[in-house]
Structure formats: C-alpha cells, structure tokens
C-alpha positions, 0 to 999 in steps of 0.5 A: 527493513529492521522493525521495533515494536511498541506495546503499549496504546498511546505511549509516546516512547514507541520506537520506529525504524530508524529508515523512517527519516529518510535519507533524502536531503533537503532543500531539494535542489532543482537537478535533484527533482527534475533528474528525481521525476524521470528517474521514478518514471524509468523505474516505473517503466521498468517495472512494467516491461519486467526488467525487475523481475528478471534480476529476481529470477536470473541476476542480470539480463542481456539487452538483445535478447530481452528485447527479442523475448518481449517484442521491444523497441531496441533504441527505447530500451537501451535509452532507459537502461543508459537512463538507470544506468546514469541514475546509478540503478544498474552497470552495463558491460556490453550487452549484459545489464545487472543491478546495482546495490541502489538497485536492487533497493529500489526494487525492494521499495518498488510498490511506492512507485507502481503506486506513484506513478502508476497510480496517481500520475494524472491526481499529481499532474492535475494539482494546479487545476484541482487548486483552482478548482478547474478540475475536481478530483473524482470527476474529470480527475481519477486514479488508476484503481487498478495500479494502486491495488497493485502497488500496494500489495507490492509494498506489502510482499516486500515491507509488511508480510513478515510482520503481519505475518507475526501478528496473524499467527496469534489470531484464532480465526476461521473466517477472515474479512479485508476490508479494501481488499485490492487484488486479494493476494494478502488475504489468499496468502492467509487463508491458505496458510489457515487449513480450513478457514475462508476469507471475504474481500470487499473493495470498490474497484471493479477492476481491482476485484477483477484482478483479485479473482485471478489472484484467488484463482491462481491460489486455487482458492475459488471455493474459500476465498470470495471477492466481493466488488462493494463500497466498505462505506456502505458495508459498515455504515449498514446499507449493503450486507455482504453474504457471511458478513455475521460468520466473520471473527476477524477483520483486517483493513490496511491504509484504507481506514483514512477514506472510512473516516473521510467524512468529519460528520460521520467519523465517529461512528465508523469504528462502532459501526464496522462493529455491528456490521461484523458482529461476531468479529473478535479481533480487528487488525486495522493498519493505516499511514500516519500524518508525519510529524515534522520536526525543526531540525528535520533535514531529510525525507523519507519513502512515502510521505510526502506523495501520501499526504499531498496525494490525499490533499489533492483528493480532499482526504483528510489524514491522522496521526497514530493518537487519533486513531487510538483514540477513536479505537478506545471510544468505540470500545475496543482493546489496543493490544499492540501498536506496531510500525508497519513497514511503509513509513509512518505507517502502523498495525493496531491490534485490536480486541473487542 
C-alpha cells in the first residue's frame, strides 16, 4: 500500500492514501451483504485451518492432501473452497487450489478479519440487545481478547511495519514500552533489531499476554524483552508501577489510546499523566484510527471503518478525529513532529517529543 506522508501538526493538507476511500459501493444492495457476511466467515475459516498460509509458503494447494495433512472433513473443506471460489478469492483445477488476484489481496488485508469476525463476532451480533439494553457490553457480552491481539499485529506485519519501521530508526532509545501491547511481536521485533536494548509490554488480557510470551520466547528474548499483564489505565493514571517504568526513554502505543481516553472526565489528564508515569521518556509514538470524515458525495467505503466505529458504539467508546487528538498532545506539552498515515484506513502515527 503506497503512503503519503504529512509533516506538519494540525495542517489540513496532509495527503492519504488514495485506498482510504475505498472501493465498496454503496448503497449496499442486500445480495452484496448477505453474500459479504459468509464471504468474511470463509475467509476467517481459512485463516484458521491455514490455507493462507499455505499460499505464502507453497502458491497453491492440493485439497486431499490438505485435508489429510490437518485431519479435515474432506465434505466441509471442499464446501468452503467451492465457497471462495465462487466469491472469486481462488480457481480450482481438479484437486489443485490457488489464489486469485482478490485473493491474494484479502490475504493481504487478512488482520481486518481475524480482528472482525475472530474478535468481535459475538459484540456485532449482540447489537440489537445491547441496543435495548438486554445485554451490556463487558458483562454478558465480551470480545475475544485473544483474536483481537491477533488480528492486529496481523494488520501490522502487513500495513504498518515498514512505516513505523522508518519512524523507529530515527529514535534513540535503549528501553522501549508498548502500552497495550497484545502478543509482543511488534515490540520483540524492535528490540531485536535495537542491539542492547529492552522492551516492557503492559496489556490486560491475560490471554493475550500468555500468547506474547510465546512470542518473546520464540525471539529468543526471554531475558530483554518483559510482558507484563496490567491494566495501562492504572499505569498511567499512577496506581500500579511497573518494574523499569523511570528507565523507560521511548514509548509507543497503537489504536489503544481511544480506550485511555474512554472517560470524558478523565481525558485530559491521560497524556500528561502517561508523562509522569514514564518520566524519563523522550519520544512517544502514539498511533490510533480516526472517526471517518464523511463527505456528501462519498460513494464508497473503505477496509476498516466501518466495523471500527460501530464496534466501539457498541462497547460505549467513544472515538476522535486527528485534530482532537493533536490538539490534546499540544496541551499536554508535547512536540508533534510528524502526523503520518498508518497503513489501516484513517489510521495515523503521531511522532511526538517531550
């Protein structure tokens, strides 16, 4: 995905990617969102059984011998390949299954669904009763943690690395803190290409922090790199310290900061409090995804948004726009360096400096 990049805090001229508009029609006909509901759960299914990645490492599969090698329902299988195939994510000749070119794009945008259908399936289908207030999201309605780690730092390797990747190489850091950290791949990532240094993730989940100390571990970073299961909001509002929170120069966040500042009453005082939280840090690379600005001739939808915003209605979060956010990084004193698109639709990386 081609990214254009602003520079300067606040200026309204900064270019996007021209993907963040989409290419999803609308209105959206009936055929196209029923046929789009079980296209997202094929996919999601084929995520999991890892037919996606199995077209990375080999280009194509042959059906019986999947099916032998994972222990598959040979009947269900071909179903959901006769499935894709229809949504005209593969061609079958025979046996042999390979990826089309709107294939191989869904594969490429594959964390969007993990993230969907993995991880809020049960929040999207329980609108109506969270509506009437049946249910209530965070009691008898819950995310799966675990897929939502997941998806995201799928949608990292494959949208955002090789931008934050740019942004990180002009930091000087020697302890570096992810703040909702999920499984740890990001931060295991940069701490091993930062010879000496060490990294601390905090995220709530515990199952999400189980996963990332498998990932620490396959990194082989047991002794740099710490998981740390804690709720940031205590972190940063100062009731829980973290082990080597003052040693900390650099801290990153990614599309978490909208749940920091889930509270109106609170909202001003989260930046200037991650401050004090980790007092020696320098730079701040905070990145979230952005309310959508709607336009009156809009006649497509991008990747992303629309699930963002209502999965987040549904859990009674609320969401912001780039200015808001800029404009509470300025009032908590820090330097916006740079504002760049992130990857992710309406999604963006503020470089910041205390």
């Amino acid at each position: 995905m081609s990214a254009c990049y602003g520079v300067n805090p606040g200026d309204a001229g900064i270019e996007v990617p021209r993907e963040w508009s989409g290419t999803a029609a609308t209105p959206v006909t009936a055929d196209t969102a029923f046929n789009g509901f079980v296209c997202t759960h094929v996919v999601f299914a084929f995520e999991r059984l890892g037919v996606f990645a199995r077209f990375a490492e080999a280009g194509s599969l042959d059906m019986t011998g999947f099916c032998a090698e994972h222990g598959l329902d040979d009947a269900v299988f071909r179903a959901l390949v006769g499935a894709a195939e229809s949504f005209g994510h593969v061609t079958v000749t025979g046996d042999r299954v390979l990826p089309t070119e709107h294939g191989e794009e869904v594969r490429r945008q594959l964390g969007f669904f993990t993230w969907a259908v993995g991880g809020y399936h049960d929040v999207f289908a329980a609108a109506a009763p969270i509506a009437t207030g049946k249910r209530a999201f965070g009691s008898d309605v819950l995310r799966d943690e675990a897929m939502v780690a997941l998806g995201s730092a799928q949608a990292d390797t494959a949208l955002m690395r090789h931008i934050l990747d740019a942004e990180i190489a002009q930091v000087d850091f020697s302890v570096l803190a992810d703040l909702g950290s999920g499984t740890c791949e990001r931060l295991s990532r940069l701490v091993k290409d930062r010879p000496g240094a060490r990294g601390i993730g905090l995220d709530i989940s515990r199952s999400a922090t189980e996963l990332a100390a498998r990932t620490v571990a396959g990194y082989g970073l047991r002794d740099r790199v710490e998981p740390v299961c804690a709720d940031v909001r205590q972190v940063v509002a100062g009731e829980l310290k973290p082990e080597g929170a003052a040693e900390v120069d650099a801290v990153m966040s990614f599309m978490f900061l909208h749940d920091l500042l889930a509270d109106p009453s609170t909202r001003s005082r989260v930046i200037p409090e991650m401050r004090e939280a980790f007092p020696n840090a320098r730079t701040f690379l905070l990145a979230d995804t952005t309310i959508r600005p709607r336009g009156a001739a809009e006649r497509t939808l991008p990747m992303f948004s629309s699930g963002f915003e209502l999965a987040h209605a549904l859990m009674g979060v609320p969401l912001h726009t780039r200015q808001d956010y800029e404009r509470l990084f300025v009032d908590a004193g820090l330097t916006i360096r740079r504002t760049v698109p992130f990857g992710a639709p309406h999604t963006y990386l503020f470089v910041l400096e205390a």
